[in-house]
mmCIF file of the C-alpha atoms, coordinates in Angstrom:
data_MODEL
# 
_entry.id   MODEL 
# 
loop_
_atom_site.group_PDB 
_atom_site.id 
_atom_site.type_symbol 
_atom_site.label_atom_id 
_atom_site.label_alt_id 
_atom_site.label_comp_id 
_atom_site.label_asym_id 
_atom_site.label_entity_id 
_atom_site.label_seq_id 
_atom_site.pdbx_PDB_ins_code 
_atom_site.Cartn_x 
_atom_site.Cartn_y 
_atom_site.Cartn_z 
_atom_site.occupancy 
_atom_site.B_iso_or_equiv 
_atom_site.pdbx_formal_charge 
_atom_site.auth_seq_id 
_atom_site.auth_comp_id 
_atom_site.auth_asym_id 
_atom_site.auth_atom_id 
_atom_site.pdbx_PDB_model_num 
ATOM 1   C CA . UNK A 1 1   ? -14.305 5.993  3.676   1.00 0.00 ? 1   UNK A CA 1 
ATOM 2   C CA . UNK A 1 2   ? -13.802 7.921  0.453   1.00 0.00 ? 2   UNK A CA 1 
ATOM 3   C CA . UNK A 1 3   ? -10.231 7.600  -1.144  1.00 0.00 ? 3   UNK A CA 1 
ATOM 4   C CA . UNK A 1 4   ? -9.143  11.074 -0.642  1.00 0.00 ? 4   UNK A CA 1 
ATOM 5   C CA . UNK A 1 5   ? -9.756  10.686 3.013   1.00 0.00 ? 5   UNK A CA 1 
ATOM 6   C CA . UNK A 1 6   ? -7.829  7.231  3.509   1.00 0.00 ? 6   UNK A CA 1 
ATOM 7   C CA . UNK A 1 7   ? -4.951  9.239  1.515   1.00 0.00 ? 7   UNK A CA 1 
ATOM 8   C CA . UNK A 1 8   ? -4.902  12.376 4.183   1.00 0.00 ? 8   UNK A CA 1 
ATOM 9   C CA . UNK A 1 9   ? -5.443  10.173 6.895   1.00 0.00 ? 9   UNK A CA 1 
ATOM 10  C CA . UNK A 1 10  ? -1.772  8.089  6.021   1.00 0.00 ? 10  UNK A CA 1 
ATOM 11  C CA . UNK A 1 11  ? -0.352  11.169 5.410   1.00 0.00 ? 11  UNK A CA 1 
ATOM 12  C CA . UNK A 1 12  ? -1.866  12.899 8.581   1.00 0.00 ? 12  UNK A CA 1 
ATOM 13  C CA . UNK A 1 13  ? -0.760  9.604  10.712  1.00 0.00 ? 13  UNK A CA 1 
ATOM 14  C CA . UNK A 1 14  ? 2.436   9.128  9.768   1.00 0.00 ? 14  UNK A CA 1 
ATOM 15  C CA . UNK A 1 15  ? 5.384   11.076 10.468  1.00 0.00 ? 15  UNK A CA 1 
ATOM 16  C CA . UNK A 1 16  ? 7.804   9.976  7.664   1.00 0.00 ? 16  UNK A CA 1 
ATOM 17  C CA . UNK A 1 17  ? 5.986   8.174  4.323   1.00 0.00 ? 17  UNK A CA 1 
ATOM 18  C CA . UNK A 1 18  ? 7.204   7.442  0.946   1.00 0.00 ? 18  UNK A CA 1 
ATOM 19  C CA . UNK A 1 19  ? 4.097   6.498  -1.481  1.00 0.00 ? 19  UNK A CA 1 
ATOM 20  C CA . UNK A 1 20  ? 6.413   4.358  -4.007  1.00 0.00 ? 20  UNK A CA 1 
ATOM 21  C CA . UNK A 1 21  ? 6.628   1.226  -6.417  1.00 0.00 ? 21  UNK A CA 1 
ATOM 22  C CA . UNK A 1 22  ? 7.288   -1.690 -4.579  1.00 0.00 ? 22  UNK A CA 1 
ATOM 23  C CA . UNK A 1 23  ? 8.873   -1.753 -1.042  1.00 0.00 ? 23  UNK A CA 1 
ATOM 24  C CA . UNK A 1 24  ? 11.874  -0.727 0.311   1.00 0.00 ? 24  UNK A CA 1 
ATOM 25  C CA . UNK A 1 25  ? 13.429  -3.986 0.377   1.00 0.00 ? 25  UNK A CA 1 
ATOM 26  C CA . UNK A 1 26  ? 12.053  -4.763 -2.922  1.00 0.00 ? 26  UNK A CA 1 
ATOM 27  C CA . UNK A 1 27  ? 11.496  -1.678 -4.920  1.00 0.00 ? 27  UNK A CA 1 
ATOM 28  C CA . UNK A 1 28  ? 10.106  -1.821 -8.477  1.00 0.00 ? 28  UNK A CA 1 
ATOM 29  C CA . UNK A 1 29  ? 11.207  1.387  -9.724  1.00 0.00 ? 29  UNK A CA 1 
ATOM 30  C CA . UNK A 1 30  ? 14.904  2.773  -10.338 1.00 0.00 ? 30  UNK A CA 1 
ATOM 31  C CA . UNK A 1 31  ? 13.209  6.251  -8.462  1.00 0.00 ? 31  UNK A CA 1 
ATOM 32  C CA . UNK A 1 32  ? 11.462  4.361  -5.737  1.00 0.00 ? 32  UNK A CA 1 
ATOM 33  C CA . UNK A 1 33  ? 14.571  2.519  -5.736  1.00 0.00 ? 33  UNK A CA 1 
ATOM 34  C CA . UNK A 1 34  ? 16.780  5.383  -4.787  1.00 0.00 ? 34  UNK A CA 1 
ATOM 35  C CA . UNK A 1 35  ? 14.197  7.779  -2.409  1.00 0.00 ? 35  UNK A CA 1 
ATOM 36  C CA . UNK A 1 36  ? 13.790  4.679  0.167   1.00 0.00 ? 36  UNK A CA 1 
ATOM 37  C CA . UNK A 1 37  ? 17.990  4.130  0.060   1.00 0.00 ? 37  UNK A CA 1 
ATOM 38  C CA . UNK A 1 38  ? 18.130  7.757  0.910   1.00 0.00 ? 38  UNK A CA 1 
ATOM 39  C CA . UNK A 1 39  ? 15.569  7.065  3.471   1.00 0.00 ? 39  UNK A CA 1 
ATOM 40  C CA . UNK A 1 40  ? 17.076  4.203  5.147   1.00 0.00 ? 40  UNK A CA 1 
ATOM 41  C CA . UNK A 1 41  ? 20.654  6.222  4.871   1.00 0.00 ? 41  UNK A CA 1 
ATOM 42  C CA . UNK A 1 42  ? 18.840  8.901  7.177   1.00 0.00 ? 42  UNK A CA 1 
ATOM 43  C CA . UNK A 1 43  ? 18.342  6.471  10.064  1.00 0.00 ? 43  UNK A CA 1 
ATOM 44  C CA . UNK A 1 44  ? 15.177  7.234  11.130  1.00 0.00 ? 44  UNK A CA 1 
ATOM 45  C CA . UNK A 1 45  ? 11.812  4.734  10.810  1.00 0.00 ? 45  UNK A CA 1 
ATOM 46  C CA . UNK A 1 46  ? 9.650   5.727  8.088   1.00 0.00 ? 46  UNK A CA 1 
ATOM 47  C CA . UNK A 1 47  ? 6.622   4.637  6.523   1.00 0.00 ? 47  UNK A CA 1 
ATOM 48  C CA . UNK A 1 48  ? 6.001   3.402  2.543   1.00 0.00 ? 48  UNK A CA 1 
ATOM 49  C CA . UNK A 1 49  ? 2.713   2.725  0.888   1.00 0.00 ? 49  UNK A CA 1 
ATOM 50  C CA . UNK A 1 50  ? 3.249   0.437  -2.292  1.00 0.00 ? 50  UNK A CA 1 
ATOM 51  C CA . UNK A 1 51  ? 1.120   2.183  -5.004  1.00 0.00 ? 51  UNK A CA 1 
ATOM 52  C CA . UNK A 1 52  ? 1.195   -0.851 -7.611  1.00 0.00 ? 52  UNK A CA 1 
ATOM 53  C CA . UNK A 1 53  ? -0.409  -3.099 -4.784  1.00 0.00 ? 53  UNK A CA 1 
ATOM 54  C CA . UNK A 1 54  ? -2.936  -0.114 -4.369  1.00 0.00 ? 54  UNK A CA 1 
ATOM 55  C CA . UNK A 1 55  ? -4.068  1.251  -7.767  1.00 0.00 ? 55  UNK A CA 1 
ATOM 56  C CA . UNK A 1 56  ? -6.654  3.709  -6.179  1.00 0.00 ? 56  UNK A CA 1 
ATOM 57  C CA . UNK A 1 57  ? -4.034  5.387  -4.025  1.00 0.00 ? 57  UNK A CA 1 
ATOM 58  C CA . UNK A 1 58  ? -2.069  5.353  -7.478  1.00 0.00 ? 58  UNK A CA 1 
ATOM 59  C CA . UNK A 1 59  ? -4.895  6.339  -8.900  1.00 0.00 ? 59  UNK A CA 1 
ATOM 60  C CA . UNK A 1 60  ? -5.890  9.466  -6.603  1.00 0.00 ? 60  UNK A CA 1 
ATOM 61  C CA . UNK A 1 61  ? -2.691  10.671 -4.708  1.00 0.00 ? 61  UNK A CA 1 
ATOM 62  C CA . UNK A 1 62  ? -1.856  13.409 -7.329  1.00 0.00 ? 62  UNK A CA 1 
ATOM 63  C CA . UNK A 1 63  ? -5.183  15.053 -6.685  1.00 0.00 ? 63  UNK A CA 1 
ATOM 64  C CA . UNK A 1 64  ? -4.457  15.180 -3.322  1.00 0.00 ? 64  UNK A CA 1 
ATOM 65  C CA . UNK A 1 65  ? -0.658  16.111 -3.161  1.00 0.00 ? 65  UNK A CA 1 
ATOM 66  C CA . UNK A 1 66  ? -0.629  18.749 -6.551  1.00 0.00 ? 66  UNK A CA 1 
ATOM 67  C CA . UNK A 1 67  ? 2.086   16.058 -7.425  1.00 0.00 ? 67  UNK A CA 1 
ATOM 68  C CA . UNK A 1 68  ? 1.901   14.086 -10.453 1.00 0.00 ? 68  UNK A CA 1 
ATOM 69  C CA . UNK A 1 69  ? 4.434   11.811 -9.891  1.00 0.00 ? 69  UNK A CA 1 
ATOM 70  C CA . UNK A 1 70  ? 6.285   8.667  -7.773  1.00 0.00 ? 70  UNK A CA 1 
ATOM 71  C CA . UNK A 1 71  ? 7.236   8.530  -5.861  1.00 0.00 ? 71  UNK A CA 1 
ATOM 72  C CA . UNK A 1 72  ? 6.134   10.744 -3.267  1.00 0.00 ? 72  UNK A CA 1 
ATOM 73  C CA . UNK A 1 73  ? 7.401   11.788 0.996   1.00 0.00 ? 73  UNK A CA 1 
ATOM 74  C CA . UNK A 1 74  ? 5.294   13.248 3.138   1.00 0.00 ? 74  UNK A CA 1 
ATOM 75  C CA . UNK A 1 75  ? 7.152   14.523 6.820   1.00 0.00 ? 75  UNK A CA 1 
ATOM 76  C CA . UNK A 1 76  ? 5.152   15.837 9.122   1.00 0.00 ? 76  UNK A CA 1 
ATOM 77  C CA . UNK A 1 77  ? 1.757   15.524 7.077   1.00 0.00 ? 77  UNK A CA 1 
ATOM 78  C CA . UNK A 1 78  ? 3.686   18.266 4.447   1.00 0.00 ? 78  UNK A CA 1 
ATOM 79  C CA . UNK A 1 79  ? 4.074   16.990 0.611   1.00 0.00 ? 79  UNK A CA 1 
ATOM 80  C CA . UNK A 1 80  ? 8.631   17.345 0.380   1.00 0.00 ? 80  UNK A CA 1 
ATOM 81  C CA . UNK A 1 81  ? 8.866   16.086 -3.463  1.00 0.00 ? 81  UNK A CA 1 
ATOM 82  C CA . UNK A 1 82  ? 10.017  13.280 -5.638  1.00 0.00 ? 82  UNK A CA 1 
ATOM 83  C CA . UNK A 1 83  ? 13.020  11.580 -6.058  1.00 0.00 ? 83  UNK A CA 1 
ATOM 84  C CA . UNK A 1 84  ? 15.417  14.249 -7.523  1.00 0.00 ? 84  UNK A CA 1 
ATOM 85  C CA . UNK A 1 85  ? 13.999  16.474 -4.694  1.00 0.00 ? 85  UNK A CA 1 
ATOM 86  C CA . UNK A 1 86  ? 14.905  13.879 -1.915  1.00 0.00 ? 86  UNK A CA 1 
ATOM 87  C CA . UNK A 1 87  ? 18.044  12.898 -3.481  1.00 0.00 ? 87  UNK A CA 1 
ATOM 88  C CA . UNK A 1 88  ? 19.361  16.745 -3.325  1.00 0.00 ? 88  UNK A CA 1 
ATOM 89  C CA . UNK A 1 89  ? 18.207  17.058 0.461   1.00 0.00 ? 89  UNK A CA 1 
ATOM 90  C CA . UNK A 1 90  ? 20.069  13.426 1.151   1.00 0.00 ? 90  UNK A CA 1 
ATOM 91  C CA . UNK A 1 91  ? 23.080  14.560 -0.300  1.00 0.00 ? 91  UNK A CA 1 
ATOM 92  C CA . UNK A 1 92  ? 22.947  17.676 1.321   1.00 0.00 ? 92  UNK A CA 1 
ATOM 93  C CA . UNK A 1 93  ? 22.207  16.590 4.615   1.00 0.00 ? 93  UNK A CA 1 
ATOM 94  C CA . UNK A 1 94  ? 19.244  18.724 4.229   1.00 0.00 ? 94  UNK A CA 1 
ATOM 95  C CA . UNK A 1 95  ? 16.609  15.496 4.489   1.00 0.00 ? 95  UNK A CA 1 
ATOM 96  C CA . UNK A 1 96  ? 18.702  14.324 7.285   1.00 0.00 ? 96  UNK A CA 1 
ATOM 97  C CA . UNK A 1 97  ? 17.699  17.441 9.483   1.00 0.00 ? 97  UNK A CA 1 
ATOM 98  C CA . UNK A 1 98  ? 14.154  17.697 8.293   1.00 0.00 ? 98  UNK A CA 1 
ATOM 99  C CA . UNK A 1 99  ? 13.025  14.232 9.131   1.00 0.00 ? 99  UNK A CA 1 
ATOM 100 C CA . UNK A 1 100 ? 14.945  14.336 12.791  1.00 0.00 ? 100 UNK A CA 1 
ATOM 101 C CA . UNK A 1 101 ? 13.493  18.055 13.542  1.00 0.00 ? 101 UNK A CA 1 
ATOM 102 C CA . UNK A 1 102 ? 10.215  17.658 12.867  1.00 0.00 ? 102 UNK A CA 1 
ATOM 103 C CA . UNK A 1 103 ? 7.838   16.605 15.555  1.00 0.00 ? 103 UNK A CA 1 
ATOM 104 C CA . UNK A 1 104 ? 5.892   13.554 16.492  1.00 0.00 ? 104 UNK A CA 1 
ATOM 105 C CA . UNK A 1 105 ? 2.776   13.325 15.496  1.00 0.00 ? 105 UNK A CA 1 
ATOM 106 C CA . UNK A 1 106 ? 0.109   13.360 18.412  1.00 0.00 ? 106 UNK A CA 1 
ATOM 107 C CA . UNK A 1 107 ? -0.248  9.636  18.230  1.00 0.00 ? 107 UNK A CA 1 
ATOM 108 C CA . UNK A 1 108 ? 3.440   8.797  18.901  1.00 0.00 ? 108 UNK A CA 1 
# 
């Protein structure tokens, strides 16, 4: 499978996912660092691809999102932003709403 398509398909199959440095519990980025506290404030699961353990996905996610870059939430399959972005929804209660409104993806 060509990289685009193993890009859409995580974004496609996974209602809530952060493309970021490091994990969650171990980010590697002050940005990364903050998006995936906001995430884990909202309550919800979520999904995180680490991009420095995957240099192609690095490598080949701005083509696909129009977003150069990390890191990077997808809800619902639809590109929200970066870290200033996500950090103005959290604070706003804004992310809160999007990520509990939005449906399920056919798989879940």
């Amino acid at each position: 499978m060509e990289i685009h398509e193993i890009i859409r398909e995580q974004i496609s199959t996974n209602k809530v996912l952060i493309y970021m440095k490091g994990s969650p519990d171990a980010p590697q980025c002050g940005f990364s660092a903050q998006a995936s506290q906001a995430l884990i404030g909202c309550g919800e699961r979520f999904s995180f691809i680490d991009i420095l353990s995957n240099p192609e996905i690095r490598a080949h996610l701005p083509e696909v999102s129009d977003w150069p870059t990390f890191p990077q939430l997808f809800v619902s399959g639809e590109l929200i932003g970066g870290c200033d972005i996500i950090m103005e929804m959290y604070e706003s209660g804004e992310l809160q709403d999007l990520i509990k409104d939005k449906p399920l993806l056919p798989d879940e």
